[in-house]
Structure formats: C-alpha cells, structure tokens
C-alpha positions as CSV (number, residue, x, y, z in Angstrom):
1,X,0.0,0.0,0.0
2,X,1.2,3.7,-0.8
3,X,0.0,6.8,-1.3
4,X,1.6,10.0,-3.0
5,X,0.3,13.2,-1.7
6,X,1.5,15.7,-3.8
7,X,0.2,18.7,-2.2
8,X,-0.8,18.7,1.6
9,X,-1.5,22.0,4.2
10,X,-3.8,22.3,6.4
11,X,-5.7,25.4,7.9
12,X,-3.8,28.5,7.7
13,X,-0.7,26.9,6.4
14,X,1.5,28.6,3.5
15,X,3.6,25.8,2.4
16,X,3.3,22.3,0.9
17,X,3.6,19.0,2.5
18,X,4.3,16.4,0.2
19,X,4.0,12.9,2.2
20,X,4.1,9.5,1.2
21,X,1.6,7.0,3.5
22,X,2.7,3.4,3.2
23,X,2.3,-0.4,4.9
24,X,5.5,-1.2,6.6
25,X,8.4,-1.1,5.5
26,X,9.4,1.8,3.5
27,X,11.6,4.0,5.7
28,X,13.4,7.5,4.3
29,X,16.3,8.0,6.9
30,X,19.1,7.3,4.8
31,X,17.7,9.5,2.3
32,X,20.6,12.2,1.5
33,X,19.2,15.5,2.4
34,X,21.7,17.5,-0.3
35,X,18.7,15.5,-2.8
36,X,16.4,17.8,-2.2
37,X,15.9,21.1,-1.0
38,X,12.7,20.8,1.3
39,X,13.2,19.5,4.9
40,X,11.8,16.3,6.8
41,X,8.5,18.0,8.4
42,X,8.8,17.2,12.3
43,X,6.1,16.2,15.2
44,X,7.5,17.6,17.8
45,X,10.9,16.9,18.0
46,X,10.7,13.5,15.8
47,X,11.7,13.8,11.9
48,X,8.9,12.4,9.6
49,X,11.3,10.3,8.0
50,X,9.6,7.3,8.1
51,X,6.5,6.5,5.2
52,X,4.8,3.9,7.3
53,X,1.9,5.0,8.9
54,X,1.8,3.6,11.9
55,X,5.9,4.3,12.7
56,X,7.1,4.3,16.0
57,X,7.1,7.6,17.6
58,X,5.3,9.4,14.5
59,X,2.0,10.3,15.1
60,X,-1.2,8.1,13.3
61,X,-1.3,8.0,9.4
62,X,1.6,10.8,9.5
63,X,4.0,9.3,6.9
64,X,7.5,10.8,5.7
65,X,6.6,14.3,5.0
66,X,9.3,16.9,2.9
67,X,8.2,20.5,3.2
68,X,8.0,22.6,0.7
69,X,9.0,26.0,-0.7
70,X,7.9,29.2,1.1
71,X,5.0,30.4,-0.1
72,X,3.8,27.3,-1.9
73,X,0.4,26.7,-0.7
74,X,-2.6,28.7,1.3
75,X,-3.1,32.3,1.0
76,X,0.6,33.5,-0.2
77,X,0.1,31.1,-3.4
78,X,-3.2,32.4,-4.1
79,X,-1.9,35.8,-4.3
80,X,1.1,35.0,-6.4
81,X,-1.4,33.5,-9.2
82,X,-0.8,29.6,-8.2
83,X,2.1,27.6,-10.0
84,X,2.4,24.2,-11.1
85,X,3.6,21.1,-9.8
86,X,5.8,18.5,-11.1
87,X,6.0,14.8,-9.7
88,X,8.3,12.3,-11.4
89,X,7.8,9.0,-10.9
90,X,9.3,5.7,-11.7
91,X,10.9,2.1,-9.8
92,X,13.3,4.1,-8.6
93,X,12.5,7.8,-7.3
94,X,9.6,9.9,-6.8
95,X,10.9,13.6,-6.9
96,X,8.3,16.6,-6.3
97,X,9.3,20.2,-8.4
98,X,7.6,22.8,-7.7
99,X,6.9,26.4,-9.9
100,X,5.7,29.4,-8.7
101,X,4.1,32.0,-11.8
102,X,6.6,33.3,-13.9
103,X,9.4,30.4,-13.0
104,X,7.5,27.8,-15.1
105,X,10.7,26.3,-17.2
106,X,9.3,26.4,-20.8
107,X,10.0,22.6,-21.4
108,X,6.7,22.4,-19.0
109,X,4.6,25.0,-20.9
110,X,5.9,23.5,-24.3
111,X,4.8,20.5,-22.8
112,X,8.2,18.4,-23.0
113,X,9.4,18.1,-19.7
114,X,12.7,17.2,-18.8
115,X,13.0,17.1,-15.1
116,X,16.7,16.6,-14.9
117,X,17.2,20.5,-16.4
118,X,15.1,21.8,-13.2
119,X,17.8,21.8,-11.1
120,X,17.2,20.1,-7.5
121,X,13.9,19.1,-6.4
122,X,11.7,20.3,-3.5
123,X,11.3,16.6,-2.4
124,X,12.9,13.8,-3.3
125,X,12.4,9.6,-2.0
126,X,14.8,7.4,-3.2
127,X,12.7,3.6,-3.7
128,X,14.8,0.5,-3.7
129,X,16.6,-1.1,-0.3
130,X,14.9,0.8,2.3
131,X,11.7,1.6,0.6
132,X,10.5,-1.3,-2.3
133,X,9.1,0.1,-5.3
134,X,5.9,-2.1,-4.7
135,X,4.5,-0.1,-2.2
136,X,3.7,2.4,-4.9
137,X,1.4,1.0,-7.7
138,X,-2.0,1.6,-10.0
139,X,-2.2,4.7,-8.6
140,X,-5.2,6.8,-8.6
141,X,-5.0,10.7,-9.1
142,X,-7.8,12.2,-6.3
143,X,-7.9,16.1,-6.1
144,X,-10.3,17.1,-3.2
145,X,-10.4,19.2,0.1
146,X,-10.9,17.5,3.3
147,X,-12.3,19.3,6.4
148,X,-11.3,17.9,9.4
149,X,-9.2,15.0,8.2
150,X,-6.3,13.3,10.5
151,X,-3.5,15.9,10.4
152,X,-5.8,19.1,10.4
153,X,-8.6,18.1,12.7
154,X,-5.5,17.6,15.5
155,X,-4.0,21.1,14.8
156,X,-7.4,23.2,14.4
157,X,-7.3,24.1,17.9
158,X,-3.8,25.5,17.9
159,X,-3.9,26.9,14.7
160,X,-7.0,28.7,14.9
161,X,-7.4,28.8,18.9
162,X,-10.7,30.8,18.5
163,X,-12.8,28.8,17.0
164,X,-13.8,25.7,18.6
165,X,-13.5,22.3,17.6
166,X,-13.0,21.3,14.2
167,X,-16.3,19.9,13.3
168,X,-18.4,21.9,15.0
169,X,-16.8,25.4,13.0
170,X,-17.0,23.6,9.6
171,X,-20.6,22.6,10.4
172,X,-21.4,26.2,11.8
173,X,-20.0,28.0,9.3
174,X,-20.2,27.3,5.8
175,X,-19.7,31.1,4.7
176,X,-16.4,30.8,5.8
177,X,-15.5,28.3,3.0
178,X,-16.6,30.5,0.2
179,X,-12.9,30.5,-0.9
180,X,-12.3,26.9,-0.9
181,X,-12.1,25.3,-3.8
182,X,-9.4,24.3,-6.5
183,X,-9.0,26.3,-9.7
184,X,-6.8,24.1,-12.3
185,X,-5.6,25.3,-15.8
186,X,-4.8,21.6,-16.6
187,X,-2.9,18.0,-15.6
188,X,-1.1,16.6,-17.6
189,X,0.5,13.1,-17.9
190,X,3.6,11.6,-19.2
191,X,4.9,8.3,-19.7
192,X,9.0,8.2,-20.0
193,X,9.7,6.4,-23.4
C-alpha cells in the first residue's frame, strides 16, 4: 500500500507538504538530504522520515513528509497566481518540483518536460533497499479538500485557537469556506519512453 500526496497543508498553512503514507516497511532515513531542497517536516521533535503509517514515535497516518518551498500553498500562493507542480515517478524515485508563476521552465509549458534541467527538487524519495518500489502501484490521481481530516482536525485548535473544535466550526459556518475550492488550468500526464 502507498500513497503519494502531492500537495498537503492544512488550515492556515502557507507551504506544501508532500508525504508518502505506506504499509510497513518503506523507511526515508538514509535518504541524503543534499537530494532535495525541502526538509523532513517534524512532530515535535521526531523527523517524519519514516513512510509507514503507523511508525514508531510518529503520530497516526503521519508518513514521511518533505516541506515545501515558502510560499507554496494557502493564501501566499493564491496571491502569487498559483504555480504548477511536477511529480516524477518511476521504480526508482519519486521527486516533487515545484513552480511558482513566472518560473514555469518552458519545457513544462511546451509540454516536453525534462525534469533533470530543473535543477534540485523540493522533495525527493529514493525507492529501492529501504523503501520497495511495490508499495507504490496503479495509482489513482484524487484532487479534493478534506475538512477535518487526520493531520488538520488535531491542529485546528492551535492553529485557529478561537474557534472551537473542528467539526463543530466547519458545520457552523459554511460562509467561511466560500474560498475553498481548486482552480486548475490543466494536468497533464507523461509516460518516459
């Protein structure tokens, strides 16, 4: 089992988690951190280097997280008029690029993408001896907004301290989601040859 989130904030957030959820046995510790230019997000003071979701000392369903580039989700991305986002994927790798507007290379809008003249990537998970390439197969892309899932149900309080529970807001106060939705110029999909 695996799952590739590409993008992942919660509430008030202004950067991008990208996480990987798997069944035992696909652990990212000895990934080299000069492959990427993100960091391991933390729980506390534990790095969320390991995919598994049920890893010792990581809380529930957390997974190995890499955060993002400043800036790259929430609010400040809305007001710098999005980006795009790049995952390569193969039995090797899964590497995460992202673009803000006006920094889209022109292999991307030209719509022959050659991720290996971006330059380092935002995230990167190296699959092979610590993390088989079977955990990640027949994927299925899913685009959607989750109210109250694992990860921002458990922060809601802290991050918005004035507002109650989770739930309860959401149910309460539908106004205030006015503004959530996606707005997506395209996807596109490429097989390497």
């Amino acid at each position: 089992m695996g799952e590739i989130d590409i993008i992942e904030g919660i509430n008030t957030g202004t950067v991008d988690h990208t996480t990987l959820h798997t069944s035992n046995g696909c652990d990212m510790s000895h990934e080299d951190p000069h492959l990427f230019s993100g960091t391991w997000a933390k729980d506390g003071n534990t790095v969320a280097d390991n995919c598994y979701i049920k890893a010792p000392g990581q809380s529930a369903n957390q997974g190995c997280s890499i955060v993002g580039s400043p800036n790259s989700y929430g609010a400040p991305f809305n007001e710098g008029g999005g980006g795009v986002y790049v995952t390569e994927w193969n039995s090797t790798l899964i590497r995460m690029f992202y673009f803000s507007r006006g920094r889209i290379p022109a292999d991307i809008t030209a719509k022959t993408p050659n991720p290996d003249n971006w330059g380092v990537p935002y995230a990167f998970f190296e699959l092979g001896q610590y993390c088989n390439p079977d955990h990640f197969q027949d994927e299925s892309m899913v685009i959607n907004l989750t109210f109250c899932g694992d990860w921002a149900g458990s922060a809601f309080n802290s991050n918005c301290p004035n507002d109650g529970d989770c739930a309860t807001f959401v149910r309460n106060n539908p106004h205030a989601f006015q503004e959530a939705y996606w707005q997506i110029n395209y996807v596109s999909v490429y097989q390497q040859g």
